[in-house]
C-alpha positions in Angstrom: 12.9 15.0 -0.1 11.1 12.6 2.3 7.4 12.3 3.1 6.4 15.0 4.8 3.9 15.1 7.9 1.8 17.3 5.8 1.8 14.9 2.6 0.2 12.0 4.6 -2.2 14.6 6.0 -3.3 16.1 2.5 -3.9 12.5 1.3 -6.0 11.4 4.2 -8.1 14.6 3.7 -8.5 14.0 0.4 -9.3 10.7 0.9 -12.3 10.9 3.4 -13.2 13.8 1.1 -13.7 11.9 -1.7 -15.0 8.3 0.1 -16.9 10.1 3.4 -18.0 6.8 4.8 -14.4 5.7 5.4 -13.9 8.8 7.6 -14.2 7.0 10.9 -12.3 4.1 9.5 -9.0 6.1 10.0 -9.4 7.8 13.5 -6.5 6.1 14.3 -4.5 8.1 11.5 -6.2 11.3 12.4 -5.7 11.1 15.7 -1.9 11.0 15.5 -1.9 13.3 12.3 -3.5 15.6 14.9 -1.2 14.7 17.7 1.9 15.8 15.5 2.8 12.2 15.3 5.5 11.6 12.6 3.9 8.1 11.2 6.4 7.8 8.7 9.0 5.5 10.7 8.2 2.0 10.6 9.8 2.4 14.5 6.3 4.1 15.7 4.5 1.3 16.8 1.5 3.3 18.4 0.8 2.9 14.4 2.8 3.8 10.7 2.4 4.5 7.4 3.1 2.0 4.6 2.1 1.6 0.7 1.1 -0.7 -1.6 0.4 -1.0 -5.0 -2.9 -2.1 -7.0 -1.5 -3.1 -10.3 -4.0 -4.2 -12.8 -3.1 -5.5 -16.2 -5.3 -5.4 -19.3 -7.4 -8.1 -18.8 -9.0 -6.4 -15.5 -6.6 -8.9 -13.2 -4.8 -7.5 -10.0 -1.4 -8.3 -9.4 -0.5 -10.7 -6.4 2.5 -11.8 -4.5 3.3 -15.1 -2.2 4.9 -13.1 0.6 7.3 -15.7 2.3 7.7 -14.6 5.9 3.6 -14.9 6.0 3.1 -17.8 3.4 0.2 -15.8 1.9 -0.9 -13.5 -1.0 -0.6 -10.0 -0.8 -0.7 -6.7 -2.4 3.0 -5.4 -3.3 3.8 -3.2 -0.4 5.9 -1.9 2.3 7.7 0.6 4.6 8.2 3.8 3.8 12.0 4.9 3.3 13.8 8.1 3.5 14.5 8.6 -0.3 10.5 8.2 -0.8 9.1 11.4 -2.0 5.4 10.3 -1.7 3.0 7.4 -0.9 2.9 7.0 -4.6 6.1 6.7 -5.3 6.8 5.1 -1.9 4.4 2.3 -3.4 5.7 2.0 -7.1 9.2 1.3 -5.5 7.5 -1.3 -3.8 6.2 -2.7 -6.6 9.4 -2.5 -8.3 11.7 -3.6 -5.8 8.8 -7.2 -5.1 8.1 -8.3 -8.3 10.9 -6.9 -10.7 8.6 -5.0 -12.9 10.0 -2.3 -15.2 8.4 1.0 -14.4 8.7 2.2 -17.8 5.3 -0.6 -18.3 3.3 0.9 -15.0 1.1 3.8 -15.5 -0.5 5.9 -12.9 -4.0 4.9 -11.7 -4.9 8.4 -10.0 -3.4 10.3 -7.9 -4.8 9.7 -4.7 -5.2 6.0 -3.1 -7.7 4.1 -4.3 -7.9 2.5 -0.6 -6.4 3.0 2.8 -6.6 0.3 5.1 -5.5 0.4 8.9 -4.8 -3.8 10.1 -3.1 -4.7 13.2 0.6 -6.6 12.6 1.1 -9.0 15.5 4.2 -8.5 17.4 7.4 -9.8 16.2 9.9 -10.9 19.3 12.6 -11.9 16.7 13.0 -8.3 15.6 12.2 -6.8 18.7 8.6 -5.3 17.4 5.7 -5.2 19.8 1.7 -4.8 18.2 0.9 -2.6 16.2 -0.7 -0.9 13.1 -0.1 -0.7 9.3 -1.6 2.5 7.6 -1.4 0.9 4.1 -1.7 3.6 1.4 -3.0 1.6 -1.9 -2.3 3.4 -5.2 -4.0 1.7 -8.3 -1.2 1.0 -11.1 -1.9 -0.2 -14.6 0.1 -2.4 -17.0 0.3 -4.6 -20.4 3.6 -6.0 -19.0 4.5 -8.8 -16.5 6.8 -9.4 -13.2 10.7 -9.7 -13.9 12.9 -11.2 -11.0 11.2 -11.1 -7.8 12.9 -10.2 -4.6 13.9 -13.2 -3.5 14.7 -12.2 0.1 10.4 -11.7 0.7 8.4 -13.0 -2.3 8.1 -16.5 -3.5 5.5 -16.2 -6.1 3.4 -14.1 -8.1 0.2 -14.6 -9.7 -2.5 -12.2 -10.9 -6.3 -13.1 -9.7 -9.7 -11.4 -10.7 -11.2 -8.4 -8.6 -13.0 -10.0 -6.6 -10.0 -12.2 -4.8 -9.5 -8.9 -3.1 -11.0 -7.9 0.4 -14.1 -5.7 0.7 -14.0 -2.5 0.3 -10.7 -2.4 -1.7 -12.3 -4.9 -4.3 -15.5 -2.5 -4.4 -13.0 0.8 -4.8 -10.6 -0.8 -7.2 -13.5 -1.8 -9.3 -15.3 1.4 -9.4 -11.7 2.4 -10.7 -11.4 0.3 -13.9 -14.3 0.7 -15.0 
């Protein structure tokens, strides 16, 4: 079943429930939530939902890839896609699919996202994409294993770096989470 309207609405509620100075942070979510605005397909440029995952192996380190189209590390992530049943699971495919890993090593970090960040993705002419927003959903992930084959097609590396390589506030939430 695919991500429902009322999914992505139940997590950003919980969200701002649980992290209350973010609320304002996500108007741009809301507002659409509350427009009836189906984020889910990565064709809604006024703004759509992705997910990514926080994976964060036993010695505290996150999980990085080289992202080739943007020669830059990144959080595992991506678009949403109609088999994807949640954000979660929306985001541990993504970490599959990028970096190889074997599922049967991830764990869940929580329920909920440990960080939601809205950035602005500059337009893309080659694939006919004008401005506009990423909703990234960031679910924390834990794991004594490494990467297998990475996906060749986007990702040219992978590395894993200490908390604090990541930006604020996800390095203060994912933080507060291992600890």
């Amino acid at each position: 079943m695919p991500i429902t309207h009322e999914h992505i609405s139940r997590t950003v509620k919980a969200y701002q429930t649980a992290r209350p100075e973010c609320v304002d942070e996500l108007n741009m979510i809301t507002d659409l939530l509350d427009a009836g605005v189906d984020i889910t397909p990565r064709t809604e440029f006024r703004g759509h939902a992705t997910a990514g995952a926080v994976l964060v192996n036993d010695e505290g380190l996150v999980l990085h890839i080289h992202h080739k189209g943007l020669g830059r590390w990144l959080l595992p992530g991506g678009h949403l896609e109609p088999g994807d049943e949640s954000l979660r699971c929306a985001a541990r495919r993504e970490l599959s699919e990028e970096t190889g890993f074997d599922l049967e090593q991830v764990s869940e970090g929580g329920e909920d996202p440990v960080h939601v960040d809205v950035h602005l993705i500059p337009a893309n002419p080659a694939k006919g994409e004008p401005d506009h927003h990423h909703f990234d959903f960031r679910f924390l992930f834990r794991t004594s294993g490494d990467a297998g084959e990475l996906q060749a097609e986007e990702v040219t590396g992978a590395d894993w770096f200490g908390v604090d390589a990541l930006p604020s506030p996800l390095r203060d939430h994912v933080r507060a989470a291992i600890v």
